[in-house]
C-alpha positions as CSV (number, residue, x, y, z in Angstrom):
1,X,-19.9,7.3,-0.4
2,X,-16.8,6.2,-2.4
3,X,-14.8,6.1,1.7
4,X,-17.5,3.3,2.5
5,X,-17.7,1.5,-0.5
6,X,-13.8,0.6,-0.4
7,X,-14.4,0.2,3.0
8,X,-16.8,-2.6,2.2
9,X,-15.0,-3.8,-0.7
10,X,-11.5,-4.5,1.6
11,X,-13.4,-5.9,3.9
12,X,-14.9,-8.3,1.3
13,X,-11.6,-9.2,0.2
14,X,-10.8,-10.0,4.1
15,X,-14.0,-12.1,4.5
16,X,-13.5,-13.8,1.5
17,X,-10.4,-15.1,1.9
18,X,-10.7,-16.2,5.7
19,X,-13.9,-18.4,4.7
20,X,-11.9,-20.0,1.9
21,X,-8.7,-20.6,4.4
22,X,-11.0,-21.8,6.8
23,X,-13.3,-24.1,4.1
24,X,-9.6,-25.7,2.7
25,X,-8.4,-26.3,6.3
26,X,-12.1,-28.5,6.9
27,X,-12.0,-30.5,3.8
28,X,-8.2,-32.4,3.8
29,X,-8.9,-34.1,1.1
30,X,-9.6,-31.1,-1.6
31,X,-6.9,-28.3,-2.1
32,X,-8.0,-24.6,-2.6
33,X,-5.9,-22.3,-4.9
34,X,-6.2,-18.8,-5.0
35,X,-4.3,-17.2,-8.2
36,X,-3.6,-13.5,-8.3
37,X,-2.8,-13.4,-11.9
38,X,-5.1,-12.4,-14.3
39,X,-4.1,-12.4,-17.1
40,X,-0.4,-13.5,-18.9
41,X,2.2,-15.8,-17.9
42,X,1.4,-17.0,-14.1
43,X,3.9,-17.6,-11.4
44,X,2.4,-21.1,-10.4
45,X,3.1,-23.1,-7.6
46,X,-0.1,-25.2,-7.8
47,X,-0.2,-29.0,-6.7
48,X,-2.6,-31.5,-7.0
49,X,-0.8,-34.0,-4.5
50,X,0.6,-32.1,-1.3
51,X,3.1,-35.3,-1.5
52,X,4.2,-34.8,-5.3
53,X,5.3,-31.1,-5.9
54,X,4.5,-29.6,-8.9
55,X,7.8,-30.4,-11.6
56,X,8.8,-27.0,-13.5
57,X,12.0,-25.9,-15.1
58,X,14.1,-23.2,-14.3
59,X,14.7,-20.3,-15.2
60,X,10.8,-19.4,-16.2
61,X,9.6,-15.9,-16.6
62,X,5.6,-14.8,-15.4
63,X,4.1,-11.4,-15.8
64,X,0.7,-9.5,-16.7
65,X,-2.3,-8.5,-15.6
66,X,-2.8,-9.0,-11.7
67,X,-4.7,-7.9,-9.1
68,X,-2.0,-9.2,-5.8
69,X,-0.5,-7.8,-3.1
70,X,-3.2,-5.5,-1.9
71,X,-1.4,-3.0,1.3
72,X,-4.0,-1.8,3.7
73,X,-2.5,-0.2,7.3
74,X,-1.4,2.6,9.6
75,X,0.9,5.7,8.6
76,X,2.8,7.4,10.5
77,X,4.7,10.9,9.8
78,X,8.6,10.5,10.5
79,X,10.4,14.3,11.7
80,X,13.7,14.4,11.6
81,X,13.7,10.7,13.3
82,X,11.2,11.6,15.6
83,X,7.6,11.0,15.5
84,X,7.1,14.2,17.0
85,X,6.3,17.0,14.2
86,X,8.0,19.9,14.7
87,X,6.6,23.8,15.0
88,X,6.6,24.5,11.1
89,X,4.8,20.9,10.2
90,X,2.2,21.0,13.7
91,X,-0.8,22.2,11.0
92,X,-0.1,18.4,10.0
93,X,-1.2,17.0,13.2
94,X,-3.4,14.3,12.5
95,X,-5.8,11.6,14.5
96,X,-5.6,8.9,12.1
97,X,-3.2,8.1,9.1
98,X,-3.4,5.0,6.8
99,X,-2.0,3.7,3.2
100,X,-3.6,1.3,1.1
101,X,-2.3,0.0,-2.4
102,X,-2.2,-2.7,-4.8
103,X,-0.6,-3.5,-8.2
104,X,-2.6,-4.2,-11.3
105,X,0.5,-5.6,-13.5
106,X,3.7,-7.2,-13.2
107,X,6.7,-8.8,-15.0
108,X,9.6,-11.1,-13.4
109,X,12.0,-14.2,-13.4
110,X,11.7,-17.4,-11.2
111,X,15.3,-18.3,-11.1
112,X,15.0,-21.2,-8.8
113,X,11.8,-23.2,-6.5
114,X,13.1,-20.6,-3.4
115,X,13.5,-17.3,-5.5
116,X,12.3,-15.2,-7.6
117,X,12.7,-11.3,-9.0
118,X,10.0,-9.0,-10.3
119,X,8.9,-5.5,-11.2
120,X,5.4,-4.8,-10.7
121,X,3.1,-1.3,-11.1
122,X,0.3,-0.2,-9.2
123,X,-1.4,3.0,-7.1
124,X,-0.8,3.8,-3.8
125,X,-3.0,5.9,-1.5
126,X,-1.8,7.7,1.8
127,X,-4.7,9.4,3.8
128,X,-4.1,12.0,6.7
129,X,-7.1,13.1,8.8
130,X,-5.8,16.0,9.5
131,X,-6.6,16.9,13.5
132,X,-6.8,20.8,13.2
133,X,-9.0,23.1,11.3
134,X,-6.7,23.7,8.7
135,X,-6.7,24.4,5.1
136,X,-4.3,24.0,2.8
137,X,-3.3,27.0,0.1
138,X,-3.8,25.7,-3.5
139,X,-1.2,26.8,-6.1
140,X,1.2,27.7,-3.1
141,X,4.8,27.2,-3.1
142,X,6.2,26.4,-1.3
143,X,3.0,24.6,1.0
144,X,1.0,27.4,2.7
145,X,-1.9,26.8,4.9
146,X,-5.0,29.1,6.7
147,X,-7.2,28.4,9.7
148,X,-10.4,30.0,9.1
149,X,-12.1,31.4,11.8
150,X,-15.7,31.5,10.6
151,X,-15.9,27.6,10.0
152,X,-15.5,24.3,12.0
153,X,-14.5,21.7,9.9
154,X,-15.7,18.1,11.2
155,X,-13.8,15.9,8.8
156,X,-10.4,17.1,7.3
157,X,-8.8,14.6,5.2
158,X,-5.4,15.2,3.2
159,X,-4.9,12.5,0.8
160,X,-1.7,12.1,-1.8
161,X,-2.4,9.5,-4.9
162,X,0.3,8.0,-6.5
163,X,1.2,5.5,-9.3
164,X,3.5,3.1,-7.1
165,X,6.3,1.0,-9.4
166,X,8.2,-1.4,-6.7
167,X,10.8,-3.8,-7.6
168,X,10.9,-7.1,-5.2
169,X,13.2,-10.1,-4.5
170,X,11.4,-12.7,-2.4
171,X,12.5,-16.0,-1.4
172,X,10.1,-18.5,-0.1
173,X,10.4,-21.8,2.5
174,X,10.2,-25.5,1.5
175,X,6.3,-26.7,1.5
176,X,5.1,-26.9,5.5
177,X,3.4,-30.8,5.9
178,X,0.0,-28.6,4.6
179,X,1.6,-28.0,1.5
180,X,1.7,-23.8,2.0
181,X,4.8,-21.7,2.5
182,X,5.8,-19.1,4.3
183,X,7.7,-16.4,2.1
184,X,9.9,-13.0,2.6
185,X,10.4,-10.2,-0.1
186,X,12.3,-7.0,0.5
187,X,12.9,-4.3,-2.3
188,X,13.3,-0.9,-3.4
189,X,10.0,0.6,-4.9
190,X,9.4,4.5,-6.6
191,X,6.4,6.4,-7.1
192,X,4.9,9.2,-9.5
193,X,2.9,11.9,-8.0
194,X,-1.1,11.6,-9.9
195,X,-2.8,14.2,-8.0
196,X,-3.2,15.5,-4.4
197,X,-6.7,16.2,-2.0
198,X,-8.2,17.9,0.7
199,X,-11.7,16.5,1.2
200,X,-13.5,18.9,4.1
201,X,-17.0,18.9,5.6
202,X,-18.4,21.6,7.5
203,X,-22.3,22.9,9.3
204,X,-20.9,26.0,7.2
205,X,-20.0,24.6,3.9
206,X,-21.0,21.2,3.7
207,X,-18.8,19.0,1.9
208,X,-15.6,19.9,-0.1
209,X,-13.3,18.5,-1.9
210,X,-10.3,20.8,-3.5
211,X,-7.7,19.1,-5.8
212,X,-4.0,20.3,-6.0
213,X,-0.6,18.8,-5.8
214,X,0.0,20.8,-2.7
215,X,4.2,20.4,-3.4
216,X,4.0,16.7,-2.5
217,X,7.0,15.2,-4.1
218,X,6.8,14.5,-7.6
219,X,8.5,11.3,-7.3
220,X,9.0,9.5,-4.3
221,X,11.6,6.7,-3.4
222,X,11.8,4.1,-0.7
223,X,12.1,0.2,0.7
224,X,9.9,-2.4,1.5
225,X,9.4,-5.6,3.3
226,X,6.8,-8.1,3.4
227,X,6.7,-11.3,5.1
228,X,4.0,-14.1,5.0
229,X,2.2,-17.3,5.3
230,X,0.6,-18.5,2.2
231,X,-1.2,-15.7,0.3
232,X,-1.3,-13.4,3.6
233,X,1.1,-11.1,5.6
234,X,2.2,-8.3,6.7
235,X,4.4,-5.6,5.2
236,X,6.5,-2.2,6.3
237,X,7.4,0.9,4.4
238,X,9.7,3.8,4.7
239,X,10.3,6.5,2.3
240,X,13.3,8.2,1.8
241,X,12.2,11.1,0.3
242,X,10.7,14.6,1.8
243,X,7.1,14.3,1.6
244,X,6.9,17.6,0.2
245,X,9.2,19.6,-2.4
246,X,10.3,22.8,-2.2
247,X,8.9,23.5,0.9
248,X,12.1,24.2,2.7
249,X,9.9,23.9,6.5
250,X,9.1,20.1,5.2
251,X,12.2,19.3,5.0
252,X,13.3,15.9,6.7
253,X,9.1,15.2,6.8
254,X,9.1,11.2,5.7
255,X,6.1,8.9,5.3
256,X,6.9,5.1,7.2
257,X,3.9,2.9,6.8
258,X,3.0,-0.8,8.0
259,X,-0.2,-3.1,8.0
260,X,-1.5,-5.8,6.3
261,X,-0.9,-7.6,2.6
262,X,-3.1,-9.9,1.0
263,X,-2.8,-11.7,-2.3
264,X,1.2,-12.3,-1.3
C-alpha cells in the first residue's frame, strides 16, 4: 500500500507541474511562479515584468523549511568499475534498482544573480528488487545471506534509508526571451545510515518485512550533478564509499544513480 501511494503521489507531483508549465506557456500575458520554500528566507528570483528583472542586492542569504529538489531514477551497482557483480556479491543480482530523495531544509548564500552556495538536509531512499530468492542474515557481520529451499519468494526488495546532507554550488544562465533559466549545480553530499529493509512476499509466508542495518555503511560520501531548465532537470550520483562495512566480500561495491529532479 505505502509502494503505491508514493507512487501516486510522484506522479502527482509530475502531473502537476506539466499542466502548470503547459497553462503558463498558453496565457503570455500572466506569469506562473512555483516556490519551493516553505518556510524562512526564500531564494527569489520572481518578476512581474519578463522585461524588468527583479532588483536585489548582493550578498543575500535564504534558508528554511523547503520541500525542492525531489530525485526520482535508476540505480545501478558499480563492482570494481564494472557493472558486472562479482561471485561473492551475485546474491545481489537485481531486476530493477531506483533512488528517490528530497530535502526538507536548507540554508545558503546568493553571492551574485549567476551563483549561489548552500547546504541543504533531507532523506534518501535506494531500492534493490533483489532477482534471486535470497534472504539476508539479520545481526550478521559481516553481511551473510540464505536461500531457502522450502519458499518462493515473488517480490524481494532490499531497501537502505538514509538522512542525505548535500552541499551544492550552482550557477544559473541569463533569463532566456521567456524569462526562465537554465541552471547547473555540482557538489559534494554525505549521508547517515537510519535503518535498513528487506520487504518479502511469498504463497508460503505471505508478506514480510524484516528491519536491520544489514552492514550498510554508516555514513556514506559522494558527488553530484544536476542540470536544468527552469524548476526541472535531471541529476547523476556516485558514491564513493563501499555500500557495505565490514563486509570484506563488498568491498569496492558502490551505488551510482541518475534520473530525474524536480523543484530545481
Amino acid at each position: 500500500m505505502k509502494k503505491y501511494f508514493l507512487s501516486f503521489a510522484i506522479i502527482g507531483i509530475l502531473t502537476s507541474c506539466l499542466l502548470v508549465k503547459a497553462y503558463a506557456q498558453q496565457d503570455s500575458t500572466k506569469k506562473i511562479n512555483i516556490s519551493t520554500s516553505i518556510l524562512g528566507k526564500e531564494d527569489s528570483d520572481k518578476i512581474d515584468d519578463k522585461n524588468t528583472p527583479a532588483v536585489s542586492k548582493y550578498p543575500k542569504i535564504f534558508g528554511g523549511i523547503t520541500f525542492s529538489r525531489i530525485d526520482w531514477g535508476f540505480s545501478r551497482l558499480i563492482n570494481d568499475g564494472s557493472f558486472t557483480l562479482n561471485e561473492n556479491n551475485e546474491f545481489l543480482e537485481y531486476k530493477k534498482a531506483s533512488n528517490f530523495g528530497f530535502d526538507i531544509a536548507q540554508f545558503g548564500l546568493r553571492f551574485n544573480d549567476r551563483f549561489k552556495t548552500y547546504i541543504s538536509t533531507g532523506f534518501e531512499w535506494n531500492y534493490l528488487r533483489l532477482k534471486h530468492n535470497v534472504l539476508l542474515d539479520q545481526d550478521a557481520t559481516p553481511l551473510d545471506y540464505s536461500y531457502p529451499d522450502d519458499i518462493t519468494y515473488k517480490k524481494n526488495v532490499f531497501t537502505s534509508t538514509y538522512l542525505r546532507v548535500p552541499l551544492t554550488f550552482e550557477f544559473r544562465s541569463k533569463r532566456f526571451k521567456n524569462g526562465e533559466r537554465a541552471k547547473l549545480a555540482v557538489g559534494a553530499m554525505t549521508g547517515i545510515l537510519i535503518k535498513g529493509s528487506q520487504r518479502l512476499k511469498s504463497n508460503e509466508q505471505g508478506s514480510q518485512k524484516f528491519k536491520d542495518n544489514y552492514n550498510l555503511a554508516s555514513f556514506q560520501y559522494g558527488a553530484f550533478a544536476r542540470l536544468g531548465y527552469d524548476s526541472m532537470g535531471v541529476f547523476v550520483k556516485y558514491y564513493f564509499n563501499d555500500m557495505f562495512e565490514n563486509s570484506p566480500d563488498q568491498q569496492g561495491l558502490n551505488n551510482f544513480t541518475f534520473g530525474l529532479t524536480l523543484g530545481f
